[in-house]
C-alpha positions as CSV (number, residue, x, y, z in Angstrom):
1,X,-11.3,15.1,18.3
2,X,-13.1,11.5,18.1
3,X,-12.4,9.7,15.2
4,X,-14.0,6.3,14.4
5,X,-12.4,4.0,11.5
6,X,-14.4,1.5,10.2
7,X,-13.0,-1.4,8.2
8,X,-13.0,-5.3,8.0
9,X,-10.0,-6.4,9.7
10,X,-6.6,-5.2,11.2
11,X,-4.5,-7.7,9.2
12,X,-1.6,-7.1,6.4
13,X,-2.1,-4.8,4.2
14,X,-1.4,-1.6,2.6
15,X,-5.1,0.1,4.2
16,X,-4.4,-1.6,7.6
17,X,-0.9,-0.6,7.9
18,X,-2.6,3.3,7.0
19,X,-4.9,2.9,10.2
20,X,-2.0,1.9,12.4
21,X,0.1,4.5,11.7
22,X,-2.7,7.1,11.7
23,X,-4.4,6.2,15.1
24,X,-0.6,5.8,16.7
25,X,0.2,9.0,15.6
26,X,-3.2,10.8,16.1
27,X,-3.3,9.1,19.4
28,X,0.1,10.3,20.3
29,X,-1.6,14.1,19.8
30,X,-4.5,13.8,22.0
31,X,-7.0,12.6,19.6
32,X,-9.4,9.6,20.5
33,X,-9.0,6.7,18.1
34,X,-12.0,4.1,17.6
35,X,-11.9,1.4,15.2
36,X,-14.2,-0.8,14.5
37,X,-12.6,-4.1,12.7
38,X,-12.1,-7.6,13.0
39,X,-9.1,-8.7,14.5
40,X,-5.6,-8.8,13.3
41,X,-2.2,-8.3,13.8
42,X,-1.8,-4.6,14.5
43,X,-4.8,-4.6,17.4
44,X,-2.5,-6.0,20.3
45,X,-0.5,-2.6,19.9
46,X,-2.6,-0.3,19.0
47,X,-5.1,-1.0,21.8
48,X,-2.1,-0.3,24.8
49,X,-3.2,3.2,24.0
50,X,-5.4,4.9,26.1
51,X,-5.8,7.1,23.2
52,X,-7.7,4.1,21.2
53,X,-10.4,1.9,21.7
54,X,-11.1,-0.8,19.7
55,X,-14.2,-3.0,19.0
56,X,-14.1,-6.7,17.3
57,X,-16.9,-6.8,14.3
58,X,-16.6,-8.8,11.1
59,X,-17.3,-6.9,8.4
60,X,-16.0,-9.1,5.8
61,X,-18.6,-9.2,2.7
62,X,-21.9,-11.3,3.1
63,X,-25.7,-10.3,3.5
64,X,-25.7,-11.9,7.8
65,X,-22.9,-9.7,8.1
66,X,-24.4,-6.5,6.6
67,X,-27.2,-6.6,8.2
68,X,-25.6,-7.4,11.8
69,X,-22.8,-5.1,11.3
70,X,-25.1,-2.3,10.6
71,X,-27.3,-3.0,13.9
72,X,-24.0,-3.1,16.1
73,X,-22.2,-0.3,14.2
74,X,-24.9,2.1,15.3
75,X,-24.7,1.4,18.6
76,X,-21.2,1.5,19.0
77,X,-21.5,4.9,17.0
78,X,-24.7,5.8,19.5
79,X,-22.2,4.9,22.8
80,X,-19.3,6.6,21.3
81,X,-20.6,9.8,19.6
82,X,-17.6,10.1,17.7
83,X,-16.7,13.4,15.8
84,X,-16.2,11.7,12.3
85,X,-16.8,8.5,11.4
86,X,-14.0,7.0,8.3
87,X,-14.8,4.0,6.8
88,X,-12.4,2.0,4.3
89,X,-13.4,-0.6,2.1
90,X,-16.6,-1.1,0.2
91,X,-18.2,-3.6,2.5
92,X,-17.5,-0.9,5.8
93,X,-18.7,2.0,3.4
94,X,-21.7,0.6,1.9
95,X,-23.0,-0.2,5.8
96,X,-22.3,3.3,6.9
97,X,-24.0,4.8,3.8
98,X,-27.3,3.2,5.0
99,X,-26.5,4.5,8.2
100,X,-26.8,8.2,7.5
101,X,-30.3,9.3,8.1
102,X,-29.4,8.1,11.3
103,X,-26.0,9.8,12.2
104,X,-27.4,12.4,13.3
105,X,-25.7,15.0,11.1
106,X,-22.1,13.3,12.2
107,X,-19.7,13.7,8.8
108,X,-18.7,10.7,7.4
109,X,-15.5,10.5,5.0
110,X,-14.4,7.9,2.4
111,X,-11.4,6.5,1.3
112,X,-10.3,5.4,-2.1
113,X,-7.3,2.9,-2.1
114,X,-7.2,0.6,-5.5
115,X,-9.1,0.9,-8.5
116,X,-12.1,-1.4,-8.0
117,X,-14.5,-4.1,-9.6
118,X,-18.1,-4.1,-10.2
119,X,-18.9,-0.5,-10.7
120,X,-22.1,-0.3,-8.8
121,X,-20.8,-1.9,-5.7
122,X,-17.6,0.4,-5.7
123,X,-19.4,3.4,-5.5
124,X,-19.9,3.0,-1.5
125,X,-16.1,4.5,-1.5
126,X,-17.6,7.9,-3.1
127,X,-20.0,8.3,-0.8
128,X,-18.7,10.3,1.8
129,X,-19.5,13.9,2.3
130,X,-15.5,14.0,1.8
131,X,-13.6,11.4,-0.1
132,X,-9.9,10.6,0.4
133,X,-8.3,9.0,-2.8
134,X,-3.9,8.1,-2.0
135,X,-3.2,9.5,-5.6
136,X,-4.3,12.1,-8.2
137,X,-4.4,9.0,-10.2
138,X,-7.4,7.5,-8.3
139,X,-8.7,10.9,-7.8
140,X,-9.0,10.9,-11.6
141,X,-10.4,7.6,-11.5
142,X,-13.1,8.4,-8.7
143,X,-14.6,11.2,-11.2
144,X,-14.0,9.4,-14.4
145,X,-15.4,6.0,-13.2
146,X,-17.1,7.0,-9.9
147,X,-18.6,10.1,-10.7
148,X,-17.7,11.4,-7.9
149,X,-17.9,15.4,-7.6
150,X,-14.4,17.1,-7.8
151,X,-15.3,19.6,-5.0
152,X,-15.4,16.2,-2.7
153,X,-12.1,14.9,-3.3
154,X,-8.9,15.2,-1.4
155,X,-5.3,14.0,-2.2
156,X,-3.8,12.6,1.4
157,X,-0.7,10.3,-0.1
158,X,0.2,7.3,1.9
159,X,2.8,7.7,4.7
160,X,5.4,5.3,4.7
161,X,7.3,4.5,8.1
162,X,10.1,5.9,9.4
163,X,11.5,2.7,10.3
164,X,12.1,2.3,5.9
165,X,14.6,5.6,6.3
166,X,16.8,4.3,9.3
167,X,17.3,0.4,7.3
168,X,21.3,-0.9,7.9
169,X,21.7,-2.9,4.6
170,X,23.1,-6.3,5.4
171,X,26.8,-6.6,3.8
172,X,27.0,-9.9,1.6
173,X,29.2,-10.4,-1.4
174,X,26.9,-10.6,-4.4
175,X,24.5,-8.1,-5.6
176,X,21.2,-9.0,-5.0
177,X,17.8,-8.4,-7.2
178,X,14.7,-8.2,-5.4
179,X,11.2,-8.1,-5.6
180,X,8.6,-7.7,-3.0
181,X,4.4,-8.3,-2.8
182,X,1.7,-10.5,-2.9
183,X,1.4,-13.4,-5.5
184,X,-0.7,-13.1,-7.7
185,X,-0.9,-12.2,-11.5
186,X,-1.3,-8.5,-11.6
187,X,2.0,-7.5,-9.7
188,X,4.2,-9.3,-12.6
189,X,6.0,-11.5,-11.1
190,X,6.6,-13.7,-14.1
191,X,8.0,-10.7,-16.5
192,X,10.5,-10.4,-13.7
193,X,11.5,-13.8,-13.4
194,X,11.8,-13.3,-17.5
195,X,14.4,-10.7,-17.0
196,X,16.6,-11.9,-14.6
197,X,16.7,-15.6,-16.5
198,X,18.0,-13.5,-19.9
199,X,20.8,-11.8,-17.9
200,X,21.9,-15.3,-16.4
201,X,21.9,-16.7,-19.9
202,X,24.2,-14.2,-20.9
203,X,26.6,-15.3,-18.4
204,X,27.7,-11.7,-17.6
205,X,26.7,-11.4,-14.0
206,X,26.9,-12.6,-10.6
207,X,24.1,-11.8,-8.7
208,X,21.6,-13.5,-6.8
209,X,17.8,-13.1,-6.9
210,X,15.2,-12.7,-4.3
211,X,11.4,-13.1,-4.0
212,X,9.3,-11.7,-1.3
213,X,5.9,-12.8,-1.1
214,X,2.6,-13.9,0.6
215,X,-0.8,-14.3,-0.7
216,X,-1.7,-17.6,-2.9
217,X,0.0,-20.6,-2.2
218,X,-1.4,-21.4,-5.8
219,X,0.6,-19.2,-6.9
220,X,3.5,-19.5,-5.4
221,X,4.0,-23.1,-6.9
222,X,3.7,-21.7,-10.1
223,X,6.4,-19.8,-9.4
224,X,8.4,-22.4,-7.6
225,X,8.0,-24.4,-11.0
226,X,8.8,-22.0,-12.9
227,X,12.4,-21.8,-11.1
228,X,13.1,-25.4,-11.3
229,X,12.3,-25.7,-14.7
230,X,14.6,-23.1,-15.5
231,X,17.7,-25.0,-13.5
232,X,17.7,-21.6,-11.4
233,X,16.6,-23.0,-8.0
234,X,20.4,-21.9,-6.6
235,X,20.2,-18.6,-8.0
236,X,16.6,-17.6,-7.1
237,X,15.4,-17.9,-3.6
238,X,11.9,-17.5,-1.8
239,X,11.9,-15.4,1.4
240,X,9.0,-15.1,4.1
241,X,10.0,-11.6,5.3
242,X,8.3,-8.3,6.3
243,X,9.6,-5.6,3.6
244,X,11.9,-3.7,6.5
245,X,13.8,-7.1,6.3
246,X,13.0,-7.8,3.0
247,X,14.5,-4.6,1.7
248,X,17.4,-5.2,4.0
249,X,18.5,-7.8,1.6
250,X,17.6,-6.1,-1.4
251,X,20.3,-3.9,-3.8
252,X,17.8,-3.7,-6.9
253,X,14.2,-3.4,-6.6
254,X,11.9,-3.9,-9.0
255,X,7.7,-3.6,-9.0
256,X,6.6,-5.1,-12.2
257,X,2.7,-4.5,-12.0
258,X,1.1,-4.9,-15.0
259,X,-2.3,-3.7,-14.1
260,X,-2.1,0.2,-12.4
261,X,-1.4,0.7,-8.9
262,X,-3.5,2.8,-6.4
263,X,-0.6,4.1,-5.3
264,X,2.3,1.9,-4.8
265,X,3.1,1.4,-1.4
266,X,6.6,-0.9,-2.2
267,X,7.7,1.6,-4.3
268,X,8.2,4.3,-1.5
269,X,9.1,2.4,1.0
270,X,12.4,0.8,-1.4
271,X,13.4,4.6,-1.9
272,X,13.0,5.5,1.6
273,X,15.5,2.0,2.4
274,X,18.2,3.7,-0.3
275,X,17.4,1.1,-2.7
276,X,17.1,1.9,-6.2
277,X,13.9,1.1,-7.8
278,X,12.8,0.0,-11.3
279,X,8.9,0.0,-11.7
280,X,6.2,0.0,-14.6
281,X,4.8,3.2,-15.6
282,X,1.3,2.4,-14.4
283,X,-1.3,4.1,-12.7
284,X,0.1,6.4,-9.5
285,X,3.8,4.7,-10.0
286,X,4.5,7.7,-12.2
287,X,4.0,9.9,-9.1
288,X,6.1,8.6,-7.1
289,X,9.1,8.0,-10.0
290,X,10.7,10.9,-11.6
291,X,12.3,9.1,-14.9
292,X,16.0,8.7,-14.5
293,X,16.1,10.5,-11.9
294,X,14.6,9.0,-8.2
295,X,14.1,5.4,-10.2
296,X,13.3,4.0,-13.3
297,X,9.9,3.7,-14.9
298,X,9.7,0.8,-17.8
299,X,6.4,-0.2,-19.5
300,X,4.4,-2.7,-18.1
301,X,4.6,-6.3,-19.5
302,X,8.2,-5.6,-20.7
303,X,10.6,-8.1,-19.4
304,X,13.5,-6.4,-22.0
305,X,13.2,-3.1,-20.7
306,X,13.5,-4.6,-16.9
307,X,16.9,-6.8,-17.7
308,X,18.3,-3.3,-19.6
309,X,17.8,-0.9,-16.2
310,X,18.8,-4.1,-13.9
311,X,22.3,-4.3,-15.9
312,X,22.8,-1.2,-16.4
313,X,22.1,0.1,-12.5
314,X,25.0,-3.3,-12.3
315,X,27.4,-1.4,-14.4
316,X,26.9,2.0,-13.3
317,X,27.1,1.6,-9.6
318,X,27.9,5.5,-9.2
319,X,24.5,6.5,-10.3
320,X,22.9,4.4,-7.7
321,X,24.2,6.6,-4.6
322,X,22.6,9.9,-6.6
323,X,19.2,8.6,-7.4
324,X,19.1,6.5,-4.1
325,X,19.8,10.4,-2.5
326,X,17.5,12.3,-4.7
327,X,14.2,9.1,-4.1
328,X,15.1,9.2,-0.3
329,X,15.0,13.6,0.2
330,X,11.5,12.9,-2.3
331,X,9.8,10.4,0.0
332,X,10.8,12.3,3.4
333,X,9.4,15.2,1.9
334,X,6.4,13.5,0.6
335,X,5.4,10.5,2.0
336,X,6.3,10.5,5.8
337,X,3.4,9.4,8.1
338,X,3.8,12.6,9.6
339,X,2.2,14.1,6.8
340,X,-0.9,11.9,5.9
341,X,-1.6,12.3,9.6
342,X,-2.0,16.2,9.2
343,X,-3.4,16.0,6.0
344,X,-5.8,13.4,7.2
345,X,-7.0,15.6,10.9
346,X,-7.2,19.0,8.4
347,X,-10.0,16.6,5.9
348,X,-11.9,15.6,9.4
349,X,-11.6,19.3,10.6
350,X,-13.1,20.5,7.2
351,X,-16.0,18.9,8.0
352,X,-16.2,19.3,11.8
């Protein structure tokens, strides 16, 4: 099978690290991989395939760009004749939308990632004759919001690398609390920082605090004031890691958002590392938690209900091994890449 995956760039991020792992795996089966992206991190690797071919077209969001992504897309789909044609993104799916008088009858599937802005321009991601939403949650949101048709959708979960499962956790004396993502205001970094400043106060624990991040430098220095404001520059540190090194670090995670999540790509990956995870019960998080039992789910904007599951993971450190166990056997079964790249092939092969 030719596939061809359309999207604006090959950078970080959750969508991008998706399209990796698909066309390595896909690749690795026989299948012919084309993307069609700008450039980014992941296209140095992927292109030492002979399985995948890659072509370099900004497709980041402008009226130039739509109109001279749509002329080139259609002949790179013209010289390719791919099988199926994916595109991800809004920008990507609203260009191979207007496209489709002129695909001569070649499928062309969707994905949903994130719940979306602007309603009218988010509906390019419920166009395809098949739509892929990474959650039940966003399927519910691509019929409620989207109005997409039910008989169009199709679950395929994220998978999460194998690399997450096979972590060695660095030995160091004190416990460490962790939190890994982008900064900005919706992943709650600040109702975080809340709870770990009330269990220093109380003088009860020695642990040390880590934050993983990119994104906004803005941001960041928000944060960074934050921390000396609060005298807690020696106990809270800011990191520039990947999350396999990240997590490495990390004895207690937690994933704060305070606005749903898609899916919640941390929140696997910390349970496939071993690493016990405390998250907000919020959009597709509750899919991938099981209460009490492979993490802890507290609601959103609730820096109390954080600090009480962060102590009392400290005090019990018996329960960690059993719902560290349970999370891990949950995302193997679940979540491996292995998986969403059957899952994935058996959507195109619907169509096909």
């Amino acid at each position: 099978m030719k596939i061809l995956r359309v999207l604006p760039a090959m950078d970080y991020g959750g969508i991008e690290r998706g399209v990796y792992d698909f066309s390595k795996g896909a690749s690795e089966k026989g299948h012919q991989i084309v993307i069609v992206s700008g450039y980014g991190r992941f296209i140095p690797e992927l292109i030492k395939s002979k399985n995948i071919r890659w072509y370099n077209l900004t497709l980041e969001k402008s009226i130039p760009n739509f109109f001279k992504g749509r002329r080139q897309l259609l002949k790179i789909i013209k010289k390719e004749s791919p099988d199926v044609i994916h595109a991800q993104s809004r920008f990507p799916s609203w260009i191979v939308y207007s496209l489709k008088s002129k695909l001569k009858g070649t499928p062309f599937v969707t994905s949903i990632h994130n719940l979306y802005p602007f309603y009218l321009y988010s509906q390019s991601t419920g166009k395809g004759d098949l739509v892929i939403v990474v959650s039940k949650f966003l399927k519910k949101y691509a019929m409620e919001e989207l109005k997409v048709d039910e008989k169009k959708i199709r679950v395929v979960y994220n998978g999460v690398s194998d690399r997450f499962g096979e972590i060695k956790k660095e030995k160091k004396g004190k416990i460490s609390i962790g939190m890994i993502g982008r900064f900005t205001e919706w992943k709650g970094w600040f109702y975080f920082l809340e709870a770990v400043r009330s269990l220093y106060d109380r003088n009860n624990y020695d642990f040390e605090t880590v934050l993983i991040g990119s994104g906004s430098k803005g941001y960041e220095r928000k944060i960074e004031k934050w921390i000396k404001n609060n005298s807690l520059s020696e106990k809270i540190k800011i990191l520039k890691l990947d999350s396999i090194e990240g997590l490495k670090l990390i004895d207690i995670l937690v994933v704060p958002s305070i606005e749903p999540e898609g899916f919640g790509r941390t929140v696997v990956e910390g349970q496939f590392a071993k690493v016990p995870v405390i998250a907000s019960d919020i959009g597709a998080i509750p899919e991938l938690i099981e209460d009490n039992k492979t993490g802890f789910l507290v609601p959103p904007k609730d820096a109390n209900a954080i600090a009480e599951k962060i102590e009392y993971l400290i005090k019990n450190p018996s329960v960690v091994s059993t719902i560290t166990d349970k999370a891990y056997n949950f995302v193997r079964e679940n979540f491996s890449v292995e998986k969403m790249i059957e899952e994935t092939l058996a959507v195109y092969k619907e169509l096909i």
